[in-house]
N, C-alpha and C positions, 0 to 999 in steps of 0.2 A: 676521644679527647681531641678537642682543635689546638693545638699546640701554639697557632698564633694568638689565637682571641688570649692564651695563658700571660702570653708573654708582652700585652698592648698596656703601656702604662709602665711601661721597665724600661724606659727608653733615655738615654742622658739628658734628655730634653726638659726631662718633669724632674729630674732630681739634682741638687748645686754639686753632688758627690758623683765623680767620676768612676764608674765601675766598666771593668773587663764584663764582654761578654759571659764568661767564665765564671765570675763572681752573682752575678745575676741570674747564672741557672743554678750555683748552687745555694744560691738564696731560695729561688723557689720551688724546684725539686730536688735539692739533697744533693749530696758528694757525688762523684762518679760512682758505679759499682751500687749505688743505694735503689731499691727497687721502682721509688719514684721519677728517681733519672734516667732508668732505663728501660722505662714507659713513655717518657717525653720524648726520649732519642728513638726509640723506634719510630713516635708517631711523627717525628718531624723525617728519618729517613723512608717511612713512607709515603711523607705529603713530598717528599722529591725525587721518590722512584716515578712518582705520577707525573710530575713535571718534566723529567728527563723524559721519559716516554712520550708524551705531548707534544714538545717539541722536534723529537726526531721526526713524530709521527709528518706535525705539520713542513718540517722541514724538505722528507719527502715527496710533499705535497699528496700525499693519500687521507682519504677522509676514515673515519672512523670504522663504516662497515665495511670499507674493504679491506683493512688490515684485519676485521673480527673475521670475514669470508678467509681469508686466508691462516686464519687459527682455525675456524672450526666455528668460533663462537660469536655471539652476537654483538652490536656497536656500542647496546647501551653497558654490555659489560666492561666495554674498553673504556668505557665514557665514564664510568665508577670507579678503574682504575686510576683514568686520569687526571678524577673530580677528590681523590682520596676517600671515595667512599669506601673501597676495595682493596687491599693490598697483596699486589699477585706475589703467589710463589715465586721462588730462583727459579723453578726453571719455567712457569709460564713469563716470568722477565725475560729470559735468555732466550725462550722461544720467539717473543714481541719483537726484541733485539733483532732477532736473523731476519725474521717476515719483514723489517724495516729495512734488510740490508746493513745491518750493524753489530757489529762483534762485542763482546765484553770482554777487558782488560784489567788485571788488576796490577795496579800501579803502586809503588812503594810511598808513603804519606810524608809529610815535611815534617813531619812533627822528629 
């Protein structure tokens, strides 16, 4: 599922009714906790595991197959990662994470 393409046309641009973010996902996949929302939220935490990845990557200035030589595995699979074709395990993230020189933290939410 493209998570974006779901949500193009939900935008307060096309409608005179001002809705929350919030409002608009549970318009069109369901309450929180409902099985259609937590297919959307995956697919959108894993179109920004690839992003967060992406960026560190580029950030380091390393290209694709040298962070895959230094997993083990190949560029185009990092390149699926990073494309959201792929969603890696925790621990090939956490792995990606160190090969990058970057730790994961889990931080308390504002919510």
């Amino acid at each position: 599922m493209n998570w974006q393409n779901n949500l193009k046309g939900n935008t307060m641009t096309t409608n005179t009714e001002i809705k929350s973010f919030d409002e608009i996902l549970d318009a069109k996949y369901g309450k929180p906790g409902t099985p259609e929302r937590m297919e959307a939220e995956e697919a959108a935490y894993s179109y920004y595991s690839g992003v967060l990845l992406r960026r560190a990557r580029k950030k380091t200035g390393m290209t694709q197959g040298e962070l895959a030589a230094k997993l083990g595995t190949d560029a185009a699979y990092i390149s699926r990662i990073e494309n959201d074709a792929v969603t890696p395990s925790v621990g090939v993230f956490f792995r990606i994470a160190d090969a990058l020189g970057y730790s994961v933290e889990l931080t308390p939410s504002r919510k």
